[in-house]
C-alpha positions, 0 to 999 in steps of 0.5 A, a space after each residue: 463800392 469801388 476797388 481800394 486800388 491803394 490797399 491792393 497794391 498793397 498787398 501785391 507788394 506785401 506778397 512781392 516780398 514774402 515771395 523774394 525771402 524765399 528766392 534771394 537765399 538761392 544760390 544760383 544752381 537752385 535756380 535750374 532745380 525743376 519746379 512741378 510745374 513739368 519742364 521749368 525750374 525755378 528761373 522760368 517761375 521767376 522770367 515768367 512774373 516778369 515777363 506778364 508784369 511787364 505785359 500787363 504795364 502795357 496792357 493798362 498804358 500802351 493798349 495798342 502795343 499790347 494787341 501785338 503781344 495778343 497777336 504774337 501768341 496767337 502766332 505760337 508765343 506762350 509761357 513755355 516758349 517764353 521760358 525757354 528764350 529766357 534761359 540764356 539770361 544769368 540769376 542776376 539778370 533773372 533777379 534784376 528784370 523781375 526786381 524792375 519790371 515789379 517796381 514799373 508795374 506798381 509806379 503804373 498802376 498806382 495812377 490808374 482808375 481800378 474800375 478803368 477795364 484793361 485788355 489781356 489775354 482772356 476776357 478784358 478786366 479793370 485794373 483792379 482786378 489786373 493788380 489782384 491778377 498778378 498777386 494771385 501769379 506771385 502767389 501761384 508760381 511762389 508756391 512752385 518754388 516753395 514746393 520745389 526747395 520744400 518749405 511750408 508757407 504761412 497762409 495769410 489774409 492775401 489769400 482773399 483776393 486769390 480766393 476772389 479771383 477764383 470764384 470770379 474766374 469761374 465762367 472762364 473755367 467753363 469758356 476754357 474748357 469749350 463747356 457752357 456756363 450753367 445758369 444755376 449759381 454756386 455759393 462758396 464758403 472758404 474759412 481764413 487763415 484767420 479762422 473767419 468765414 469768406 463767403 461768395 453767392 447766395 446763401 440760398 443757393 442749392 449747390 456749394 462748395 465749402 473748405 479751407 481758403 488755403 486748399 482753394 487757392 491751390 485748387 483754382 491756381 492748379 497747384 494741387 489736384 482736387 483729391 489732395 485738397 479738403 475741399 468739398 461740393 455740394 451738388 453736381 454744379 458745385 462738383 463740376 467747377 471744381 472739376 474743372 476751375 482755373 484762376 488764369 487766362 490760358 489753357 489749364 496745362 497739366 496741373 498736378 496729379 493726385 498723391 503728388 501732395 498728399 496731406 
């Protein structure tokens, strides 16, 4: 069954906007306090949703300027620098090409076929899967700045699509890792905010993992070590992906350390 482009873009906006009733409260000095992710603060979240929407608008229309994007990482280009530069810019500004380059990306895509696959910075996608990409960022680089000014997000139904990026992502883990993909397949059970059952995989498999959706999204996004998560792997398979496991294109950088969350 092909993707419900419309019902993603959706949700990307629902998620747009939970994210924006935690920013636009900030005075401007919150927007220099230091997140956990080591060396930004809450404007680098921000420059950073921006600067990969605006990335991956040009990734679906203009593939070939996209490639000199590609290139320019490979020249030493990468989120850090990429924060770095952005500092210069005011709150205002930060807030304005966030706001804008959100807006372009939703008019883009909503005229895409989802299953058209679009280049990026890991493994080619379709732009299904690239629209569920960006909400599972704005969910991820959310929760830095929820962690940093120290509120409590609801989890809701989006967490689903995090949730299905993250299992999907699972061969890039091991790429991302230099470590070969085992052949043995891993069944995933996560319960919902909801209370409900998402499941991945085969019911028969030997290994699993099994846990609250919430606690696997920050697992697979890196937002919280393993240790201060309820997740749990049944099998030497299922415990190295978790292990290891990133939702994301990129080298996994620090991550957290145990107890920095702790329940």
């Amino acid at each position: 069954m092909p993707a419900d482009l419309a019902a993603l873009l959706a949700d990307l906006d629902a998620e747009t906007a939970a994210l924006r009733t935690i920013v636009d409260p900030l005075s401007d000095s919150d927007w220099q306090l230091a997140t956990p992710a080591p060396g930004w603060n809450v404007g680098d979240q921000i420059a950073h949703l921006a600067y990969f929407d605006d990335a991956a608008v040009t990734a679906a229309t203009r593939p070939d300027e996209f490639a000199a994007i590609v290139a320019s990482f490979a020249g030493g280009e990468n989120p850090d620098t990429i924060a770095a530069r952005c500092r210069q810019l005011a709150t205002g500004q930060l807030r304005d090409w966030f706001n804008g380059a959100r807006a372009r990306l939703l008019t883009a895509f909503a005229g895409l076929d989802p299953s058209v696959r679009v280049p990026w910075f890991g493994p080619p996608m379709s732009v299904a899967s690239s629209v569920t990409a960006r909400l599972m960022e704005t969910w991820a680089h959310g929760q830095d700045i929820a962690d940093t000014i120290g509120i409590a997000r609801e989890p809701t139904a989006r967490l689903r699509h995090v949730a299905h990026i993250g299992v999907a992502a699972r061969p890039y883990s091991y790429a991302a890792h230099g470590l070969p993909v085992p052949d043995e397949p891993v069944r995933v059970e996560l319960t919902a905010p909801s209370g409900e059952l998402w499941t991945w995989g085969s019911a028969g498999a030997r290994d699993r993992i099994t846990g609250p959706a919430l606690d696997f999204c920050l697992l697979v996004t890196r937002r919280r070590h393993r240790a201060d998560t309820a997740m749990v792997a049944a099998g030497p398979v299922a415990d190295q992906w978790l292990s290891i496991a990133q939702s994301f294109a990129g080298p996994a950088g620090a991550g957290r350390v145990p107890g920095q969350f702790a329940r």
